[in-house]
N, C-alpha and C positions, 0 to 999 in steps of 0.2 A: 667311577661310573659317570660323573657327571662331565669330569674332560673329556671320556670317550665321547660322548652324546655330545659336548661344545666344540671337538674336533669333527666330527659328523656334518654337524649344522653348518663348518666352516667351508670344507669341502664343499656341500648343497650348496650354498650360496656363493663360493669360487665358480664352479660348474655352471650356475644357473645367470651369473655375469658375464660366459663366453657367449652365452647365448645374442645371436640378435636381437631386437624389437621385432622382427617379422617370426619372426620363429616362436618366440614367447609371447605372441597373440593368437599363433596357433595351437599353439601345447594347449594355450586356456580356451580356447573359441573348441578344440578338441575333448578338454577335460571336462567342458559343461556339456556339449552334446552328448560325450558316450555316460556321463553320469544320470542324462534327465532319460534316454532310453533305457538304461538300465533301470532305473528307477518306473520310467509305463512298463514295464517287461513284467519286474516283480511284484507290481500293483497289480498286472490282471492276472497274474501267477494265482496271487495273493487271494484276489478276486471268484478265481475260480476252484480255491479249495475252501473257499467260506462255503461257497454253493453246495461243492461236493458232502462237505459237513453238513449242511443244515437239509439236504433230500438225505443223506443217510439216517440222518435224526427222526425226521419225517417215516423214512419207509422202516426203520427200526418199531418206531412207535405202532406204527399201523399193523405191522406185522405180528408186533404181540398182543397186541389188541384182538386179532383174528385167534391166534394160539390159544390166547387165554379162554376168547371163548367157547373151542373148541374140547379144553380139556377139565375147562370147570366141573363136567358132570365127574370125570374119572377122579378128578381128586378128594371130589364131595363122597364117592363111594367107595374110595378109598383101592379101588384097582388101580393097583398101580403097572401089573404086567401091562395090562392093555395100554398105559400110560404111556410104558417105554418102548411097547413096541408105535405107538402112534408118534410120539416123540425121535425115535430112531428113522422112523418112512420120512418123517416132514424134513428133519436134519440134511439126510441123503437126499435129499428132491432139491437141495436147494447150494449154491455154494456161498453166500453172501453169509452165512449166520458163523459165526465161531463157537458158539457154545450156547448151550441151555441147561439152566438150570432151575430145578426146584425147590424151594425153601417152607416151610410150616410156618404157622404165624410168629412164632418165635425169632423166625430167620436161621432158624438150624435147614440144612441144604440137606434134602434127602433123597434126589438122584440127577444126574447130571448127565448130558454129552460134551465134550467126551469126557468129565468125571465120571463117576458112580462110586455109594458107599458098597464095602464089602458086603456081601447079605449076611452073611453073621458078625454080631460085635461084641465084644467084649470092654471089660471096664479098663484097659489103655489104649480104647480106637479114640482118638482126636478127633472130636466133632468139628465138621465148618461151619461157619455160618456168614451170613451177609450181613455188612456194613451199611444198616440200613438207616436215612434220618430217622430223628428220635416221633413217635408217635406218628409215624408212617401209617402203621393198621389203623388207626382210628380216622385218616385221612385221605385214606388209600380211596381212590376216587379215578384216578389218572395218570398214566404210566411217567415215571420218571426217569428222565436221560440224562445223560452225561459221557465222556468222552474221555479215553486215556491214552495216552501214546506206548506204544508197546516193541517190542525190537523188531516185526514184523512189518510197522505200521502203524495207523492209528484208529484205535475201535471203537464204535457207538455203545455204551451199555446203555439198554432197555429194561428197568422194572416196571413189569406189569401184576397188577395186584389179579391175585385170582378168589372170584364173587360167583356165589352160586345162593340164587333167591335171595341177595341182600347180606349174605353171611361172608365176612371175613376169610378165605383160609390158606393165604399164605403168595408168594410171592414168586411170579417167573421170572428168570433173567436171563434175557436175551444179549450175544454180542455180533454185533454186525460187523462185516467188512466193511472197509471201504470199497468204493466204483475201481478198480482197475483199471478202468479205461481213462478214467478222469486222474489218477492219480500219475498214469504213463502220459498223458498229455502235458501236466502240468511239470514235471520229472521234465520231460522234452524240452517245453518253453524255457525252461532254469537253464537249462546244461546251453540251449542257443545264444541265450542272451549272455551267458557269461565267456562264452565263447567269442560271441561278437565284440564283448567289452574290449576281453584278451587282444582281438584280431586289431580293431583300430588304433589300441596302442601301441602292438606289435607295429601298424604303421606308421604311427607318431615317430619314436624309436630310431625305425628305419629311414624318415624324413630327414630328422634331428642329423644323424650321423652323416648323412647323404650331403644336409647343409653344413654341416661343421667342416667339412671335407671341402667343399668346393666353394663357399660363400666365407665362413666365419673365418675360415685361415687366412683366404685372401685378406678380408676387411683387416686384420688384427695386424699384417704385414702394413698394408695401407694406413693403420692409426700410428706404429711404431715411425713409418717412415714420417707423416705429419709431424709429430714428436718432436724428432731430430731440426727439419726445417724450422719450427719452432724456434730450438735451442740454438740454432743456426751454423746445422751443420747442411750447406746445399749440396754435398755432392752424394745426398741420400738418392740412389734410383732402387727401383722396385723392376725384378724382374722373375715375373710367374706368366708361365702360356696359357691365360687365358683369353678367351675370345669372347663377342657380345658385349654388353653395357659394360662390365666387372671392366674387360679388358680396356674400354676405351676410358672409365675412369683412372685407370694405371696409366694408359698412355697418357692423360692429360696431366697425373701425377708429376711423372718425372719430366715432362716439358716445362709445368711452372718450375721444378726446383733448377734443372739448368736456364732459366731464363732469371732466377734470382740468382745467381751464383754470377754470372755477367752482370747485373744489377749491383751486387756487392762492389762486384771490382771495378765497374765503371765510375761509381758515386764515391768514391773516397775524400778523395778533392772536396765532393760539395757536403760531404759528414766534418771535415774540417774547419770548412767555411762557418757551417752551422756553430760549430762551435765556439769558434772564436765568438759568435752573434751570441750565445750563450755565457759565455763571460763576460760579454760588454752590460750584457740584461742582470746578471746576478753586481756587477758591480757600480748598478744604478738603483738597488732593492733597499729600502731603507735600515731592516734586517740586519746584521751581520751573519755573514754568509762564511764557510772554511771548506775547505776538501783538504783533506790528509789522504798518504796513502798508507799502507800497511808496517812503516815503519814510524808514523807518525811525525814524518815530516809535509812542511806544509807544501801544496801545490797548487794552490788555488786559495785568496783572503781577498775579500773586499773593503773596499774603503770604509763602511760603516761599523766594520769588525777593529779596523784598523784604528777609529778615531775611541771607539768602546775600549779596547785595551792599551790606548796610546801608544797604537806601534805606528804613528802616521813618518816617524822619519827611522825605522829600525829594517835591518837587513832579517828578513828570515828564514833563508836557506844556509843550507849545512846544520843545524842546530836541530831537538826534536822540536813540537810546538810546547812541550810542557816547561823549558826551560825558558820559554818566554813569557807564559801565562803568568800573572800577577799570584802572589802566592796562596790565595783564599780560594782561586779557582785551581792552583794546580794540586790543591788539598782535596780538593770536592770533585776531581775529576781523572786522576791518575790512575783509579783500578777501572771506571769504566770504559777509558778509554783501550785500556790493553783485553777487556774484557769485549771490545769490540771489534779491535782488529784481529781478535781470535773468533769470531761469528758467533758465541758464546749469547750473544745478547743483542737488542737494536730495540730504537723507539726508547731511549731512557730521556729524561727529564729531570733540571736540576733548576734551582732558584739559589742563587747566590747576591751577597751583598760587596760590593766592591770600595773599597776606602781610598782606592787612587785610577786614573789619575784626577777624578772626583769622585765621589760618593755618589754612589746610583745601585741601584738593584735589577741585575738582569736573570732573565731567564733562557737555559742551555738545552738546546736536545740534541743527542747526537742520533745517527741513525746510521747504521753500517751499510756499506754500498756493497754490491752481490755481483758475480758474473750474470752472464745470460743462465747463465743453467742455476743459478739460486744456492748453490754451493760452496763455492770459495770466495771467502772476503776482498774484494777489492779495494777497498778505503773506508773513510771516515767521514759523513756529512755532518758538518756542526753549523747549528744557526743559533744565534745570538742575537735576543729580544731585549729592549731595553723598558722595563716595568717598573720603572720606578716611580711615574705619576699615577700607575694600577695600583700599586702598592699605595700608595696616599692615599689614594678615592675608597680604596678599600678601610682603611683604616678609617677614615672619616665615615663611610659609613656604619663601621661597627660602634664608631664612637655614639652616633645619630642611634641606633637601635638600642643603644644601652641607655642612651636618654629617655628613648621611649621608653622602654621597659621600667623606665623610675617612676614613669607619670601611671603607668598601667597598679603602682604599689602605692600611688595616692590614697585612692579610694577603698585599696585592701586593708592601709593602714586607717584609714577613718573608722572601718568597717571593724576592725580589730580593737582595737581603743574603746569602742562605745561598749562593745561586747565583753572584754574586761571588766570596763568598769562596771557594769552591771553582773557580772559573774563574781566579782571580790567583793563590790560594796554594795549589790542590789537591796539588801538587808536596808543599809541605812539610808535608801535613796526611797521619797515619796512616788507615790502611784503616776502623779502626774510628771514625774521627773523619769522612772522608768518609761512608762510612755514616748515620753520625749525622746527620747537614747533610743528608740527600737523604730520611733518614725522614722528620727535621721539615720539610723541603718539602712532600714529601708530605701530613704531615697537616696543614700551612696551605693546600694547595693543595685539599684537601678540604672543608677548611673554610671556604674562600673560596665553593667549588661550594654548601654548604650556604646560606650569606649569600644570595649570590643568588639562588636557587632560592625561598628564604623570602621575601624582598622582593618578587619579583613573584607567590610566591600567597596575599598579607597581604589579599587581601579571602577567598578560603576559608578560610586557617587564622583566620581571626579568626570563621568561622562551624561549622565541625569538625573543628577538626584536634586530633586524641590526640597524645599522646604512651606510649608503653609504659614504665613503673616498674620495674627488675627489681634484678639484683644488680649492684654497682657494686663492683671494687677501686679505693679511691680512688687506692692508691699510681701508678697507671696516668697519670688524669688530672694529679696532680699534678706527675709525674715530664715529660710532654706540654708541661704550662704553664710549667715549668723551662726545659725544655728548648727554647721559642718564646723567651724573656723572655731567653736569657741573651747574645745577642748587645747588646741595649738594654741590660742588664744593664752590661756590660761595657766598651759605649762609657761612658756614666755613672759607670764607678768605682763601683757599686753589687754589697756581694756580696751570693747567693742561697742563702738555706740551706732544707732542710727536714729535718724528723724526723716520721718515719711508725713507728708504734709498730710493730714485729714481731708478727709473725702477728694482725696486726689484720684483724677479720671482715669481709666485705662488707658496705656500705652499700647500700638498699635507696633507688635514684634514678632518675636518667636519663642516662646518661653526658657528652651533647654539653650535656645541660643544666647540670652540674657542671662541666664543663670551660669554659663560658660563664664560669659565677661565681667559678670560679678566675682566668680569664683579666680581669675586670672588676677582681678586686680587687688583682692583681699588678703589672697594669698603671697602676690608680691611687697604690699603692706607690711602684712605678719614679719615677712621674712628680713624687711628692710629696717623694721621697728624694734630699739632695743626696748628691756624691759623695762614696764613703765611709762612706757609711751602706750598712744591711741591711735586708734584706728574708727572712723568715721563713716561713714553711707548716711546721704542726704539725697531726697529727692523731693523736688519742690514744681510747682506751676508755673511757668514764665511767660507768660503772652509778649511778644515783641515780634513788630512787624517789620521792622530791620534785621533781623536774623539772617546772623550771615550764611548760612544752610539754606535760606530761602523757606522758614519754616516758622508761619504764620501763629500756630498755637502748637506749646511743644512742653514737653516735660523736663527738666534738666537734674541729670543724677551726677552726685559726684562723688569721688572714695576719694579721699582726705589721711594721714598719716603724718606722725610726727618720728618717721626716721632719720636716714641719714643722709636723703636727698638723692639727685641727679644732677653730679657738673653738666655746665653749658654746654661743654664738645658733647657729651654723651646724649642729649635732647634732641638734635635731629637724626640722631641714628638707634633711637631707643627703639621705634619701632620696624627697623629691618630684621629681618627674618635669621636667626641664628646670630644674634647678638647680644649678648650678654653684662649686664653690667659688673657680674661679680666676678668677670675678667678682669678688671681693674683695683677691685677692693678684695677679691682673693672669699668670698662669704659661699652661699652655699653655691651647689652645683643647679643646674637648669637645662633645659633642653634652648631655650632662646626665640621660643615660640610664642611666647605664653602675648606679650602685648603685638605681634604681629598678628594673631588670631584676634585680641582681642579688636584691632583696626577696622581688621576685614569686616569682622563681624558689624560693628555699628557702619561703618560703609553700605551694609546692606542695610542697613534698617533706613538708610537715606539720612544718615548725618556722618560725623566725625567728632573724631578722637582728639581731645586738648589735654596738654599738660602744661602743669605752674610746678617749679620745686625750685628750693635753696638748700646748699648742703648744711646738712647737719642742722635746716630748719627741719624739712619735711617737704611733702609732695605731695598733690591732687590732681588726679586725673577726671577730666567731665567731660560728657557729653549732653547730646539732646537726642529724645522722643519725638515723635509724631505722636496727638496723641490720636485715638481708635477712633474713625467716626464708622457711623450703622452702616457699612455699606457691605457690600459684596469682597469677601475675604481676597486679597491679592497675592500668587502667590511669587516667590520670588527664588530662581534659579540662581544657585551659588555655584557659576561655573567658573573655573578657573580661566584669568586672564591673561594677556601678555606680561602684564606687569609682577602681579604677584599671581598665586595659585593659591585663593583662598581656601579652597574646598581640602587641600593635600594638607596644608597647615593645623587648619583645624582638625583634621581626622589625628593626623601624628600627636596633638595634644591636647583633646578631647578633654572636657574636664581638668584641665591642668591646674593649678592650684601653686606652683611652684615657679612656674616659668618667666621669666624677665631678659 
């Protein structure tokens, strides 16, 4: 059933695609007109047997209303001859009523037109009675209607209760016809308007056919023959007698295809010319460029294909192209090729790596070449991309993201470690020493929220993003990066000292920014320091008015270590940007950020960065403070410049702790 019905709808929609555009704005601009008529037709239809209903309802009502109280005395007295023959006169006087009947309070029915009980009964006559709502007599007040449809027609039932001085005693029921007249009007208006529906589609139908015949054939002749000119066959003409518009567009038909057909045969010459201009262009593209035909011999290589597979002095006709391909490509390329001169496939894509005649990594597409009509394989377009400085860049930068990705497990592992050891030994550890372990959670887990937050909006802050300069106690920060480090600290057998000069004034900085280049340089300490060695932070007052910063009263911080130093070559490039010292001593891994961030950084606070080291003494890195005077908070945009790109640096290693 349901392929029937999916063959159906196939059909409709073949059928309903011959159709023009002019024709299928008529069907619809037809199908809403004859549906919104039919639709007022059968609303006033509709209209006018509500009416007819609701005056039968009315004149039903009224009518037994009068009945009732005409026969209320006969029933009260119980004559009933007089009853039926008064009942019998009113019946025949009248044609609108269909029946009357009488019922006792009971609702047992005890004479009727045209019922009546037998006048003798016996104990198997079957009494009737009416179906009357429940507690009727006691409510019985005013006639109740209602309405049933019957094979005749449809009839008004009227109960009317019959009252004589106040008393109960039983129930008339009246059925009414309907109007005739209204019912044959209404009957008329149905049978027109479905008539008219019929008749407009009937000339929908006959339009339809009318155009398919002399419009839609033509046109469909006209799109076949476009078609073919397309494919390029010119000597398509079209030849139907038709006259008017249709025909002068056929006439113009077949003039442009004989006037391209002379156009063909005129410009051969200058399609040749083109082409040779076509090979001159393909063999100036940096690209290597190939055309094969269907047997896979070569018919077209440019010189930059030529220098990629080192055929710059090689013959390559007679031969296929696979027995000259180098053998890594004719491995990676043998079934698509045969899989394209059979039209089987096109648009594939290969990456290979090449070992002669140097090592490079190129990328191959081949793409199968098609006649005009899209059918039969013509050849083989292969270009030849040489990616081997993409491939580098590429690597380098997965290498860079998996750096970053070490610096982003800094803070997870600080965060981890403190929460361990409070999870195994919080038992033996005092109130103030938990404490302690849940603050510095806290502010790695802070700090971690800051990393993040800055790495993914490294394309705005790298366009506005401020930072605010205000009052800085350094003792804060420094006592923070103690306090992160000293777990490292400790596993290492390295100790942490610092000396912070009493009532030393505020420095004039950025807090999370100092606590950055605290945390860069402690961390490179730790990492540089075998165990048993120290590590230092010392911040003292220095007034000096020769200050080669130009920096009249200033603070001077310095992180001190007794590792393993920095040779001389390595000191003017310690602070370039991905440079590493443990490139050279083989120690831990780093991203090579960590003191070019830290540069930038004190660059912005309006000083710089000094280093002192001997190997295998130790190293100390210092700068200087501004220190905070009361003024109006200054604030200072970290935009990246020509020279470095502070802002990128530091995001990439926020919080680094590792980096050298």
């Amino acid at each position: 059933m349901i392929t029937l019905l999916k063959q159906v709808r196939d059909v409709i929609v073949r059928w309903w695609r011959d159709f023009t555009l002019q024709t299928r704005l008529l069907a619809g601009a037809t199908l809403v007109v004859s549906i919104l008529m039919s639709g007022l037709t059968f609303w006033a239809v509709n209209s006018i047997q509500q009416d007819a209903r609701l005056n039968d309802t009315r004149f039903g009502r009224d009518l037994g209303l009068l009945l009732s109280a005409n026969v209320s005395p006969l029933v009260y007295e119980g004559d009933r001859e007089e009853l039926a023959r008064f009942s019998y006169s009113f019946y025949q006087s009248t044609s609108s009523v269909r029946y009357m009947l009488y019922a006792d309070e009971d609702g047992a029915i005890y004479f009727g037109i045209p019922y009546s009980d037998a006048s003798v009964q016996n104990s198997l006559t079957i009494r009737r009675r009416m179906q009357l709502p429940d507690n009727y007599a006691r409510n019985a007040n005013l006639p109740f209607v209602r309405q049933h449809l019957t094979p005749a027609g449809q009839v008004t039932d009227v109960f009317v209760p019959i009252k004589y001085d106040g008393n109960y005693l039983g129930v008339l029921a009246l059925g009414i016809n309907p109007n005739p007249t209204v019912v044959a009007s209404s009957n008329l208006t149905r049978d027109v308007a479905v008539a008219v529906f019929v008749s407009i589609w009937a000339m929908v139908i006959l339009g339809a056919v009318f155009n398919a015949l002399t419009i839609t054939q033509p046109i469909k002749e006209l799109l076949t023959g476009v078609k073919n000119i397309a494919a390029g066959n010119f000597q398509q003409r079209i030849n139907l007698p038709l006259g008017g518009e249709l025909g002068e567009l056929i006439y113009s038909f077949n003039d442009m295809a004989e006037r391209l057909e002379r156009y063909e045969e005129q410009n051969i010459e200058e399609l040749t010319a083109e082409k040779a201009k076509l090979e001159t262009l393909i063999s100036t593209i940096a690209d290597g460029a190939m055309l094969l035909d269907t047997e896979m011999h070569v018919v077209l290589v440019n010189p930059a294909a030529r220098r990629i597979f080192g055929w710059e002095s090689r013959e390559l006709s007679g031969n296929t192209v696979l027995q000259h391909f180098p053998n890594a490509v004719r491995v990676q390329l043998t079934r698509p090729l045969f899989m394209a001169t059979s039209g089987e496939s096109e648009g594939m894509e290969f990456r290979i790596i090449l070992t002669e005649p140097t090592r490079r990594t190129i990328r191959v597409m081949l793409n199968t070449v098609f006649d005009q009509s899209r059918e039969n394989a013509k050849g083989i377009a292969i270009t030849v991309q040489d990616v081997t400085r993409e491939v580098a860049l590429n690597e380098a930068k997965s290498q860079f993201i998996s750096n970053v990705s070490h610096e982003l497990r800094t803070p997870l592992f600080n965060i981890k470690s403190f929460i361990e050891t409070l999870h195994e030994y919080g038992d033996e550890l005092s109130q103030e020493e938990r404490q302690e372990f849940l603050e510095t959670t806290n502010h790695e887990t802070d700090r971690l929220t800051r990393l993040v937050n800055d790495v993914l909006d490294l394309s705005r802050l790298e366009s506005n993003r401020r930072y605010q300069f205000g009052e800085v106690e350094l003792q804060q920060p420094i006592e923070q990066t103690l306090r992160t480090y000293q777990l490292n600290a400790r596993d290492k057998k390295v100790t942490l000292h610092h000396d912070v000069e009493p009532h030393l004034p505020p420095a004039r900085g950025n807090y999370d920014l100092l606590l950055q280049v605290f945390g860069n340089l402690v961390g490179n300490s730790l990492k540089f320091t075998e165990a048993g060695g120290k590590v230092m932070i010392r911040a003292y007052r220095l007034p000096h008015p020769d200050h080669p910063d130009n920096l009249d009263e200033f603070i001077r911080v310095e992180i001190a270590d007794t590792g393993i130093g920095i040779a001389s070559e390595d000191q003017a490039a310690i602070f370039d940007r991905f440079f590493r010292v443990e490139n050279r001593v083989h120690t831990l891994e780093g991203t090579g950020l960590g003191l070019s961030i830290v540069k930038n950084i004190v660059e912005k606070h309006s000083s710089r960065v000094h280093l002192v080291s001997e190997v295998n003494v130790g190293t100390t890195f210092w700068f200087d403070l501004p220190v905070f005077q009361p003024e109006e908070p200054k604030v200072v945009s970290l935009m990246p410049d020509e020279s470095e790109s502070a802002t990128t640096a530091q995001l990439m290693s926020a919080g680094s702790n590792t980096d050298n």
